[in-house]
C-alpha positions in Angstrom: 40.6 94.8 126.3 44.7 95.0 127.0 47.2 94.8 125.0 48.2 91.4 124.1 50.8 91.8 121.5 53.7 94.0 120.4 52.8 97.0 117.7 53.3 95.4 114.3 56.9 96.0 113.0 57.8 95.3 109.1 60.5 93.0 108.7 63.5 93.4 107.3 62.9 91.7 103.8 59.7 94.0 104.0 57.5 91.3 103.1 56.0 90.6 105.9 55.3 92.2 109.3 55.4 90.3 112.8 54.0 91.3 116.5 54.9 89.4 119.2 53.2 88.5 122.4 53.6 91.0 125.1 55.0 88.6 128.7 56.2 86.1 126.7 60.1 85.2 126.7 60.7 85.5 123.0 63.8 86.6 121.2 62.5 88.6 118.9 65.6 89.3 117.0 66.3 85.4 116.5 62.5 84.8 115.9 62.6 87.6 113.1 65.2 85.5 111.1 63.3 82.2 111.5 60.3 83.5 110.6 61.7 85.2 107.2 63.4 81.7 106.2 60.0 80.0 107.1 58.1 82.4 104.8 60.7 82.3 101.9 60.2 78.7 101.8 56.3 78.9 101.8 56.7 81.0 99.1 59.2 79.0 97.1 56.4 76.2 97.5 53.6 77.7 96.6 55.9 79.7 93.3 56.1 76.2 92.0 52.9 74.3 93.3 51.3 77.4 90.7 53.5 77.0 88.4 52.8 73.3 87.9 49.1 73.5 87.7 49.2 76.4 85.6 51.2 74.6 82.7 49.8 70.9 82.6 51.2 70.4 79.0 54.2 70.9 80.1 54.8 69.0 82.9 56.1 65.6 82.2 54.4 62.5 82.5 56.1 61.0 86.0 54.8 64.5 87.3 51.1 64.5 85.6 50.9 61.1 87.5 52.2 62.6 90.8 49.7 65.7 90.8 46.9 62.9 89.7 48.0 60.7 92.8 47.9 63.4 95.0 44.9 64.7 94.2 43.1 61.3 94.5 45.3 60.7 98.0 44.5 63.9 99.5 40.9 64.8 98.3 39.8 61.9 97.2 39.2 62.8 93.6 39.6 60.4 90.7 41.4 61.3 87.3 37.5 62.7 85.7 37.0 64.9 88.8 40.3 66.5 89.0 39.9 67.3 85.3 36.7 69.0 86.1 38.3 71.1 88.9 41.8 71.3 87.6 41.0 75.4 87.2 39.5 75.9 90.1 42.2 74.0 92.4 44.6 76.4 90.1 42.6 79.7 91.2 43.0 78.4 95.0 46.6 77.7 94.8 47.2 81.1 92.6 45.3 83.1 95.7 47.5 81.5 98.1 50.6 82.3 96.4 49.3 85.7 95.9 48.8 86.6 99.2 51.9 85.4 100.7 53.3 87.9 98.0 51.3 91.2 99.5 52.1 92.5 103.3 50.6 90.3 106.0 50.8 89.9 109.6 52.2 86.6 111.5 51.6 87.0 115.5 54.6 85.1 117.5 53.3 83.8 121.1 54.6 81.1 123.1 51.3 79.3 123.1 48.2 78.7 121.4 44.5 79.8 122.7 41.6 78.2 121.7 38.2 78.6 123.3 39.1 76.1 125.5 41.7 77.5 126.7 45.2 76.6 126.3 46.2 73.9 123.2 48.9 71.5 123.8 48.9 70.0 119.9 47.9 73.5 118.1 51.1 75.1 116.0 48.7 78.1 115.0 45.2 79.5 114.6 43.5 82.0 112.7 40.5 83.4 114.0 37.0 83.6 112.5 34.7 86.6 113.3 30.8 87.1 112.2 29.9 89.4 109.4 29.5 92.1 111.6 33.1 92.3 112.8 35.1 93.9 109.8 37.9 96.0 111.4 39.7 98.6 109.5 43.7 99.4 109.6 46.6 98.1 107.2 45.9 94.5 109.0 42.1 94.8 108.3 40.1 91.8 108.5 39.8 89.7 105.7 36.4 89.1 103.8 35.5 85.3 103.1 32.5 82.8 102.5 33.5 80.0 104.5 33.8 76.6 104.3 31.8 74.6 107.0 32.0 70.2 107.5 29.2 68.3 108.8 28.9 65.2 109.2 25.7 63.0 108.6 26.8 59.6 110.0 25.9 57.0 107.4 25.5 59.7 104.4 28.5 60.9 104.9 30.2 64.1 105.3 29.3 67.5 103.4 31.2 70.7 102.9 28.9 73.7 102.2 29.5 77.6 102.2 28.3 79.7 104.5 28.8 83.7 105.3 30.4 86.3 104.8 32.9 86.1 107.7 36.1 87.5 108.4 39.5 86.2 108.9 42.0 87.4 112.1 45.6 87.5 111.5 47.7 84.2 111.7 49.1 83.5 114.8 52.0 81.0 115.4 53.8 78.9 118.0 57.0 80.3 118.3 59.1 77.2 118.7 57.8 76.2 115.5 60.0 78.4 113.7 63.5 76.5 114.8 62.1 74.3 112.3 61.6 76.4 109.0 59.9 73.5 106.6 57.2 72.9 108.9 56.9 76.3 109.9 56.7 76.8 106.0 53.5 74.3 105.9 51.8 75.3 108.9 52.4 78.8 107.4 50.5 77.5 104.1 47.8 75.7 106.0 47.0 79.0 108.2 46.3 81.2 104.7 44.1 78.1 103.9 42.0 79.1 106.8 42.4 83.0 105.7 42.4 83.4 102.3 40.2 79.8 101.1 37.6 79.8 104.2 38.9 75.9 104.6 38.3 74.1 107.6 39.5 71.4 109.8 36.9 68.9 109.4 33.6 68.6 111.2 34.9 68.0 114.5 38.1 70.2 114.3 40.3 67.0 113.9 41.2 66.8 110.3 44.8 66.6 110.1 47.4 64.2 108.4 49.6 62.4 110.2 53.5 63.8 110.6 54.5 62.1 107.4 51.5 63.2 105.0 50.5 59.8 104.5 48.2 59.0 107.1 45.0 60.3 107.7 43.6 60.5 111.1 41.9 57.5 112.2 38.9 56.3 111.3 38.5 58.7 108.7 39.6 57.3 105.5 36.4 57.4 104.2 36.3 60.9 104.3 39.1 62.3 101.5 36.4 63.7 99.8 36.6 66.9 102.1 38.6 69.2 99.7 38.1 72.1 101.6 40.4 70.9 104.3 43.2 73.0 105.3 45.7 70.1 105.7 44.3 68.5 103.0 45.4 71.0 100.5 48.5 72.1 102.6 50.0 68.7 102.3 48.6 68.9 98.3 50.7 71.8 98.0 53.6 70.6 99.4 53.7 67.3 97.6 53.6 68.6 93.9 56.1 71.4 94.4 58.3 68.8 94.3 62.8 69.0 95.0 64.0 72.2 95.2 67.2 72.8 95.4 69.3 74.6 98.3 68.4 78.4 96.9 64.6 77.4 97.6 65.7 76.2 101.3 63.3 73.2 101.2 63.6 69.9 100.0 60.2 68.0 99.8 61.1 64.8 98.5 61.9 63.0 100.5 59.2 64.7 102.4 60.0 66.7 105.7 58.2 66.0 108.7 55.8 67.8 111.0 56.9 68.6 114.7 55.4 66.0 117.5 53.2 68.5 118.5 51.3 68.6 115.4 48.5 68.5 114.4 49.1 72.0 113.0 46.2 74.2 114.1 42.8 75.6 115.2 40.7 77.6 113.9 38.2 79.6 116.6 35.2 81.0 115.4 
């Protein structure tokens, strides 16, 4: 198979490593900066999305409410249920913001593939290999169990494990970056796909619209799919709360998603 993409090179900050599609008209150099701004941010989010659910006595009560609203907006659970999973929604968070914290790879192209060929909407994409496929090297192959969505008309929609599978490298749209907060999320929904197994519902489809606050249509019966990458992206994103200008993101009011969103595929 030929080369697609550049060696990986470190970058500066040393946090992170990029490679960038070999033909395409990229400037690398200016794409390097972008690309560290959009991963301090996700980081920043994430630092205090953790932080929150870690310490629920301390938060105070407007912000108990807002992480109880959320919850119920964006998965569909009520107070009783987000009780019962308050620890493991923490453990999910607290692997996201861990492994945004350890040397990963983010592959710059100028557009997206998908088995289909190429995607006007898709910002990114991870990809999803069998359990046969583990590949060795300082960007191995992630192991994961999967989430997978189906959809049984009038019963419903279920999300079930399946596996083990493995988890490519994130790829993103380079003119994403010239916008660093949603480069930040897109960045965050991409480990969902990676480090969680999420998914993008059971026809691929599952994304919130621009503003966070509209699901896609027809679907509003189907919140209950907490295993959904934009789901818990936009989760994230919401209960960090304002930061200030040393973060580099303000949430609230919330930012908004470029018009070619939604945000990603993921190709299995």
């Amino acid at each position: 198979m030929p080369k697609r993409f550049t060696d990986p090179k470190d970058h500066r900050s040393g946090d992170f490593s990029l490679s960038f599609r070999l033909g395409a008209k990229l400037d690398q150099t200016e794409l390097s900066e972008q690309a560290g701004s959009a991963v301090r941010s996700a980081k920043a989010i994430l630092l205090r999305a953790r932080n929150k659910l870690e310490r629920p006595n301390k938060l105070k009560k407007e912000e108990m409410e807002a992480v109880r609203q959320y919850a119920k907006y964006y998965f569909g659970w009520e107070e009783n249920k987000l009780e019962e999973r308050w620890k493991s929604l923490f453990k999910k968070v607290k692997t996201l913001e861990s492994a945004i914290g350890n040397q990963f790879l983010i592959k710059i192209t100028d557009q997206i593939w998908t088995t289909d060929g190429i995607s006007q909407t898709a910002d990114g994409r991870v990809r999803q290999f069998g359990e046969n496929s583990k590949k060795e090297g300082r960007f191995q192959r992630n192991a994961i169990i999967p989430y997978v969505a189906t959809d049984y008309g009038r019963k419903g929609i279920a999300s079930r494990q399946y596996g083990p599978a493995y988890m490519g490298n994130v790829h993103i749209k380079a003119s994403l970056f010239a916008q660093t907060h949603s480069a930040a999320q897109v960045l965050i929904h991409e480990f969902c796909h990676k480090y969680l197994g999420f998914h993008d519902g059971p026809d691929g489809n599952w994304y919130f619209d621009t503003d966070g606050e509209s699901p896609p249509e027809g679907a509003a019966g189907e919140r209950a799919l907490g295993e959904t990458a934009d789901a818990m992206a936009w989760f994230i994103v919401k209960i960090a709360g304002k930061m200030d200008n040393m973060d580099m993101i303000a949430v609230n009011p919330t930012f908004t998603m470029p018009p070619s969103s939604p945000g990603c595929c993921i190709l299995s």
